[in-house]
C-alpha positions in Angstrom: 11.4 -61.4 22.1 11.8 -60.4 25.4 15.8 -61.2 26.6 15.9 -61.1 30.9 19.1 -60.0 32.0 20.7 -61.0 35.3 18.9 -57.7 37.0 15.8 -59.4 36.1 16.6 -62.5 37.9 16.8 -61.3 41.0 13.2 -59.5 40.7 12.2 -63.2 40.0 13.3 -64.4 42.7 11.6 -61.9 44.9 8.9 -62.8 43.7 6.1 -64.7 45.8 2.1 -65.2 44.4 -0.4 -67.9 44.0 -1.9 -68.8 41.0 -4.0 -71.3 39.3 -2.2 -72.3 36.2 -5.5 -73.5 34.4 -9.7 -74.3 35.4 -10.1 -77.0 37.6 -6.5 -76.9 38.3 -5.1 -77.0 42.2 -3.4 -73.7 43.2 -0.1 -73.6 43.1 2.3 -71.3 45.4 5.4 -69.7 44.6 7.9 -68.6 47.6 11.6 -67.8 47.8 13.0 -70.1 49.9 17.4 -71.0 50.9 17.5 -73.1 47.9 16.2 -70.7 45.2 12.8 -70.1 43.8 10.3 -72.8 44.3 6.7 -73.7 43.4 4.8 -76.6 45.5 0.5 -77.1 46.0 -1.0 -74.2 47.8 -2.9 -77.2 49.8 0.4 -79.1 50.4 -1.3 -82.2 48.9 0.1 -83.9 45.3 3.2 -83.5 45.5 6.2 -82.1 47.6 7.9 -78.5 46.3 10.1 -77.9 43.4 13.4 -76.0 42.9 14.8 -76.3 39.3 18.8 -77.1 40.5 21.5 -76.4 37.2 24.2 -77.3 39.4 22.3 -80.7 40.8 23.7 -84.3 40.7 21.5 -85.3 37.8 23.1 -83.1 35.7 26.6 -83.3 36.5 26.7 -87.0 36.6 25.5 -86.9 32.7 28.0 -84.6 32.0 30.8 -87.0 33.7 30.0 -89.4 30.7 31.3 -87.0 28.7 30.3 -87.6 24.9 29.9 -90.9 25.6 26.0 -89.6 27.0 23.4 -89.9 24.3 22.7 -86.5 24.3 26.6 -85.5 23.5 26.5 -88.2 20.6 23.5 -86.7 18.9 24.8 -82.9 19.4 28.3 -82.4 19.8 30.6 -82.6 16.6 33.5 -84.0 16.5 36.4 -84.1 18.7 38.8 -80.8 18.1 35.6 -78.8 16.2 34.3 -75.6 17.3 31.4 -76.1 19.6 27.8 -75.2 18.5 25.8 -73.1 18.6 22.5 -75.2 20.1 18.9 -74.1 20.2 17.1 -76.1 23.2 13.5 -74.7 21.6 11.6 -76.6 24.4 13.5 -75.7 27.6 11.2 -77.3 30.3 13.3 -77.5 33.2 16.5 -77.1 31.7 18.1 -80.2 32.8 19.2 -80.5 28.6 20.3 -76.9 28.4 22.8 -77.2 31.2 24.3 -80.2 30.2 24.9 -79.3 26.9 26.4 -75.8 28.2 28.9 -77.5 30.5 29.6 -79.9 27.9 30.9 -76.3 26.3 27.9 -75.5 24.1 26.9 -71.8 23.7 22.9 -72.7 24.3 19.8 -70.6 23.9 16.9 -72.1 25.7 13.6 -71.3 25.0 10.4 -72.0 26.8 6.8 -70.3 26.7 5.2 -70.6 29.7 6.4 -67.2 31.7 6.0 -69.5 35.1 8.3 -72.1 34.5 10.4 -69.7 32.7 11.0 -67.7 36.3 11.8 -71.0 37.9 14.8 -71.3 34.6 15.9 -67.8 35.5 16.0 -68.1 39.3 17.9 -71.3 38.5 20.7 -69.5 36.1 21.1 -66.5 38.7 22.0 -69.1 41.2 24.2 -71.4 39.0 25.8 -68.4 38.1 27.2 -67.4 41.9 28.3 -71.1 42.1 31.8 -70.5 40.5 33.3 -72.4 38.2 32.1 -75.2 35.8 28.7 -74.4 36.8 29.1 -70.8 36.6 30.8 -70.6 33.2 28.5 -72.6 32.1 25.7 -70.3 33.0 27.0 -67.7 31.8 27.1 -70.0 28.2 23.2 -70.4 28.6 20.7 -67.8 27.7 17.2 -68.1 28.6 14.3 -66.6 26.3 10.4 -66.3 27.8 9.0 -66.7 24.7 7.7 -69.0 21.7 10.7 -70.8 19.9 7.5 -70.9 17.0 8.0 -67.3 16.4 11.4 -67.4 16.1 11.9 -70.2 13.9 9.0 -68.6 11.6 10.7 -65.1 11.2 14.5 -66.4 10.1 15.6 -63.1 8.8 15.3 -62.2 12.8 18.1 -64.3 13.7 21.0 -62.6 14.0 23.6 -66.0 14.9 21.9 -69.1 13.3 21.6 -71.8 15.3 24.5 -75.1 14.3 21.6 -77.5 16.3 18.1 -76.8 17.2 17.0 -79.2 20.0 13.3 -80.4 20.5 12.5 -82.4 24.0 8.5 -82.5 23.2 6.2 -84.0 25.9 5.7 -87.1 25.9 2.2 -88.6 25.8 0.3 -89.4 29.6 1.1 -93.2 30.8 4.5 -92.7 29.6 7.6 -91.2 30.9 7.6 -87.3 30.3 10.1 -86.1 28.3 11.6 -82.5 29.3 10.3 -83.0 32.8 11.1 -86.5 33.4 15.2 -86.1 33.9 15.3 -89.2 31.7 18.9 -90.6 32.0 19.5 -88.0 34.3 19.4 -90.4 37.5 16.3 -89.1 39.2 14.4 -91.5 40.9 11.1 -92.8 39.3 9.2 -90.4 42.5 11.0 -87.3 41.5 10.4 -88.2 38.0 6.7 -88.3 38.5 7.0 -85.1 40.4 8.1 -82.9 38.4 5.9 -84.2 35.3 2.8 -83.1 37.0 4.0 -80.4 38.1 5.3 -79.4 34.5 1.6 -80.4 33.5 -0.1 -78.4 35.9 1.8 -75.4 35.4 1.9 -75.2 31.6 -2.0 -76.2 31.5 -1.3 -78.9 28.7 -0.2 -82.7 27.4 1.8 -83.8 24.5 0.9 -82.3 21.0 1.8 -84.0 18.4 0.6 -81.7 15.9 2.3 -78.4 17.9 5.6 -81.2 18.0 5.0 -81.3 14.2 5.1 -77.7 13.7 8.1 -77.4 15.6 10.0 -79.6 14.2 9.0 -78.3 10.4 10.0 -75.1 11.7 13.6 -75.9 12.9 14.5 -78.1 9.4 13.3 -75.0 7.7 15.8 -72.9 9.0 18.7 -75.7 9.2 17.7 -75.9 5.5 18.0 -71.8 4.8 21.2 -72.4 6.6 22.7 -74.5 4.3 21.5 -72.8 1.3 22.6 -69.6 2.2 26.1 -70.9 3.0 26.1 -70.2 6.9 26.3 -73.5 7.3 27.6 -76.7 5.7 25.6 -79.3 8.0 23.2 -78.0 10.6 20.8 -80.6 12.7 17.9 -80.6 14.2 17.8 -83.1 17.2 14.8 -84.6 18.9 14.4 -86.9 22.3 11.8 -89.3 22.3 10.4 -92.1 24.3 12.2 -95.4 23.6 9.5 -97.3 21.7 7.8 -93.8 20.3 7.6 -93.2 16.5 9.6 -91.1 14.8 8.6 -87.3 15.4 7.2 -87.4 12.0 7.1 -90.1 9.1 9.3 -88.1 6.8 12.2 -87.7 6.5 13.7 -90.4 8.3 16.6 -89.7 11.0 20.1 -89.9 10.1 20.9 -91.5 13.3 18.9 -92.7 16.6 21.2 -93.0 19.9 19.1 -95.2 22.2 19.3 -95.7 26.1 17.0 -97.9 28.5 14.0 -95.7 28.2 14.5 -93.1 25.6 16.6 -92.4 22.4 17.8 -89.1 20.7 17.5 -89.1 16.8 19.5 -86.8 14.5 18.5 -85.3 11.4 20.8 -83.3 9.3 20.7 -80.7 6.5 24.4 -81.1 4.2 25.1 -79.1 1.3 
């Protein structure tokens, strides 16, 4: 597990290299610029540059719906409950994380790939100077450069279970990309399409259905030990798909699906 602190943020974002994420791949540069930490082609072709933004308009106009937003029906609990404890175990950009951390959620996100991890930490060091919503937020929302696999698989290393563990997988090419789309965040089909391939080029890889599989096995294992061990009395797991996807697997079934124009979010839930 390797836990950056906010010293370690500011080395991030000091930080300036080139690098080809994967063969065959286009290089892709990484400069500090006024807006934060941002990666674009080394060639200036594809696409324009990216800046992940936790305080940006996307985000803050899904948090004005409140838990009225699909997102807040699938996680939140009800109205005058503590607020959980949420596992986002495929951080991505961290458009999910944030909302759910200024809807009041105490959030660990998770995310593998050490290069779009330093764009997530540049991102909190700036939120958290903001002041604030956006700032207390932050300071809700940890980030962790590493596999949520090997955290899941190893539950005696959790010290504070998890109340929801939160899966955004990929979703296939030819459709909208999930954690990197900003679905029913407002973004513009363009900046949608943006940051997919740039999510793509950086982490070197597609949708996995088999990976997604494991994942999500993983996280009802552990909302299951919950439960059994009494830490817990209900504890979900929470995936976003595409609208007209399949279920993430064929068994068991959700216990609710919360659908938009494009995607839906379906709940499954351990009870005692």
């Amino acid at each position: 597990m390797k836990k950056m602190d906010d010293e370690s943020d500011e080395v991030a974002t000091r930080t300036r290299f080139v690098l080809s994420p994967r063969r065959g791949c286009g290089l892709l540069r990484f400069e500090q610029r006024p807006e934060g930490l941002t990666v674009l082609p080394d060639d200036g072709k594809a696409f324009g540059a990216i800046t992940v933004d936790l305080a940006s308009a996307s985000i803050l106009r899904r948090v004005q719906q409140g838990r009225g937003g699909l997102l807040a029906k699938a996680v939140l609990p009800a109205a005058g409950a503590p607020m959980p404890l949420v596992w986002d175990v495929t951080g991505g950009l961290g458009r999910d994380a944030m909302t759910l951390a200024l809807l009041g959620c105490e959030v660990v996100a998770f995310e593998r790939n050490p290069f779009v991890g330093m764009l997530l930490l540049d991102a909190r060091s700036r939120a958290l100077k903001e002041g604030g919503v956006v700032a207390e937020a932050a300071a809700r929302l940890q980030i962790r450069i590493e596999d949520a696999r090997s955290a899941l698989g190893d539950p005696s290393s959790i010290e504070e279970p998890p109340d929801v563990i939160y899966l955004d997988p990929m979703f296939p090419e030819g459709k909208k990309s999930s954690k990197s789309s900003g679905k029913g965040s407002g973004k513009g089909k363009a900046a949608v399409k943006k940051d997919a391939m740039l999510l793509r080029m950086l982490v070197g890889e597609g949708a996995d259905p088999v990976q997604d599989e494991e994942l999500f096995t993983l996280a009802m294992q552990v909302a299951k030990m919950q439960v059994a061990t009494n830490q817990a009395t209900t504890a979900r797991v929470v995936v976003k798909r595409s609208l007209r996807a399949p279920a993430i697997v064929e068994s068991p079934p959700p216990q609710a699906s919360f659908k938009g124009k494009s995607v839906r979010v379906d709940r499954y839930r351990s009870s005692s």
